[in-house]
C-alpha positions in Angstrom: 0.0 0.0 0.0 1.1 2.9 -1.2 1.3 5.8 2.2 2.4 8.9 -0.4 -1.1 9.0 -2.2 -4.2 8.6 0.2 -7.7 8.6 -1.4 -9.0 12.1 -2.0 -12.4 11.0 -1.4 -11.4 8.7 2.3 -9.8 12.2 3.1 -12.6 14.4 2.4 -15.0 12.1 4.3 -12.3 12.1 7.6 -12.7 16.2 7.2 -16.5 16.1 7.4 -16.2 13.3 10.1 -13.8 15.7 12.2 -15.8 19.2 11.6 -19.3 16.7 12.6 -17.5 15.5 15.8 -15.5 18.2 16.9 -16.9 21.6 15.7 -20.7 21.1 17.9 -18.5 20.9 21.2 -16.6 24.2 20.4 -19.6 26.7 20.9 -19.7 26.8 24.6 -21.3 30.4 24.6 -24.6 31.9 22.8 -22.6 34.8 21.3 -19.3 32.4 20.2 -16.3 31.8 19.4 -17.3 29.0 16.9 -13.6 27.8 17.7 -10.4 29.0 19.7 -6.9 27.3 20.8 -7.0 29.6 24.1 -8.3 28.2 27.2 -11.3 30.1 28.8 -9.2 31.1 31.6 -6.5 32.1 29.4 -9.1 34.9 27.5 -10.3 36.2 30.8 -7.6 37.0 32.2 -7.2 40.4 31.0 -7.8 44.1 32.4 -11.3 45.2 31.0 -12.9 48.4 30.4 -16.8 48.6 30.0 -17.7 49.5 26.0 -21.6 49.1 26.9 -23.3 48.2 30.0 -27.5 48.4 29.7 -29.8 47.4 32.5 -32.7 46.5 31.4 -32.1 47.0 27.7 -31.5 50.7 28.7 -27.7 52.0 28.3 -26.4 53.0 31.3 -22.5 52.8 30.5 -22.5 57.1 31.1 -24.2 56.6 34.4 -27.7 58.4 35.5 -27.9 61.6 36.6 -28.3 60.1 40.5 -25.8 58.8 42.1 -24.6 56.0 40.2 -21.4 53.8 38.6 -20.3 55.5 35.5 -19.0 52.5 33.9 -17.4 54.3 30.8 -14.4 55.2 33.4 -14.4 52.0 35.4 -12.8 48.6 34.9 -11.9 45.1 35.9 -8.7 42.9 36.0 -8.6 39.0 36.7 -5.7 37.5 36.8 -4.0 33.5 36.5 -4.1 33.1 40.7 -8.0 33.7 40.7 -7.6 37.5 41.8 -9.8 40.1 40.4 -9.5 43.7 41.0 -12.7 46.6 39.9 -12.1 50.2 40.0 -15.8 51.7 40.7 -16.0 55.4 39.3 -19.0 57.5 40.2 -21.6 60.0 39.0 -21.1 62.1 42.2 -17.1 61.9 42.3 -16.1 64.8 44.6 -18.4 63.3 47.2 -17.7 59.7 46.2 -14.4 58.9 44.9 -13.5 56.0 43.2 -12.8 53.2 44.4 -11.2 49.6 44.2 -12.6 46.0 45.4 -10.9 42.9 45.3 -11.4 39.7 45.6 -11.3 35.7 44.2 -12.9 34.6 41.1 -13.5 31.1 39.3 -15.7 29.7 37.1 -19.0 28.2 38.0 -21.8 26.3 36.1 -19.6 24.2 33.9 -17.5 27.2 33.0 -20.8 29.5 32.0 -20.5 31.5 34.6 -17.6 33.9 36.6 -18.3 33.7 40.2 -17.0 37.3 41.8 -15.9 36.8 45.7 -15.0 40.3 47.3 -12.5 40.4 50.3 -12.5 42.4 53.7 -12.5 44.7 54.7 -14.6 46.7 51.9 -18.2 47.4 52.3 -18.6 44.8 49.7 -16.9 42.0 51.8 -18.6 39.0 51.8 -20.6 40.0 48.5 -20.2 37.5 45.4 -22.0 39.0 41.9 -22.5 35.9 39.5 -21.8 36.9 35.5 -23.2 34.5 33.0 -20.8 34.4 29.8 -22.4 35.4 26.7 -19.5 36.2 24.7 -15.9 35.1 25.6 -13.4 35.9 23.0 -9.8 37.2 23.2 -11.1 40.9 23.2 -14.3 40.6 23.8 -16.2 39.7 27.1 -19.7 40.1 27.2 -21.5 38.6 30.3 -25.0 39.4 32.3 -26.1 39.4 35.9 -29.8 39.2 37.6 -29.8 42.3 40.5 -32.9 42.3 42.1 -35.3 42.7 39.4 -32.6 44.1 36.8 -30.7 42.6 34.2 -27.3 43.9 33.3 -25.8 43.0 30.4 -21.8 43.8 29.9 -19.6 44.6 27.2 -16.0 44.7 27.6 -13.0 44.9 25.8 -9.2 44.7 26.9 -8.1 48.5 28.5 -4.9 48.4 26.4 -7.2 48.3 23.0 -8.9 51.6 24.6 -5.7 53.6 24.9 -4.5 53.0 21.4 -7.8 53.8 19.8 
């Protein structure tokens, strides 16, 4: 048997056997990637800033006019040891300054999910927010969370690709 020349038709049908087997299992979120070589872990980890953030199907990203998280000037940072770090940036920011929380992270739910621990002493200790993934590509993170009766959806997208734009 002859190894140089393989049947083109035997290799077509291993393609379409491999794209049928493999391809299905790739989509893990609603919003994609079809396909990546990255790890999850390996896309979130990352500083983030906030491209869109609606509650409710309303944009809030600007912040309201009462006191309230203007999102457009805050971020988030996870990092490989399960660490995250938020900045918090308010409407009202002579008398509330920004501020930072920390905290653990992991995934949850079979990897659908970012479980967000935050540490003592902050006034969020003890507080865990629960982001479902919608969207988890290399520079793109788009997640949601139910608070109370509101639904936030995220956008985000790595801070260095904001200060070269």
């Amino acid at each position: 048997m002859n190894l140089q020349r393989k049947n083109p038709v035997f290799v077509a049908a291993c393609l379409v056997l491999s794209c049928l087997i493999f391809l299905p299992g790739c989509k893990k979120y609603p919003n994609g990637p079809w396909f990546t070589l990255r790890g999850k872990e390996a896309r979130v980890v990352n500083s983030w800033c906030y491209e869109l953030v609606l509650r409710n199907g309303l944009d809030v990203t600007e912040g309201l006019p009462e006191l309230s998280i203007v999102y457009s000037k805050s971020s988030i940072g996870f990092n490989d040891d399960g660490r995250f770090s938020t900045i918090i940036h308010y409407s009202d920011s002579i008398n509330f300054p920004a501020e930072r929380y920390d905290g653990n992270w992991a995934f949850i739910n079979n990897e659908e999910e970012i479980l967000l621990d935050y540490d003592a002493p902050t006034p969020m200790a003890g507080d865990s927010q629960i982001w479902v993934i919608t969207k988890l590509r290399e520079k793109e993170l788009w997640a949601e969370e139910d608070f109370g009766s509101n639904l936030y959806e995220y956008r985000l997208f790595p801070s260095d690709s904001k200060e070269t734009e």
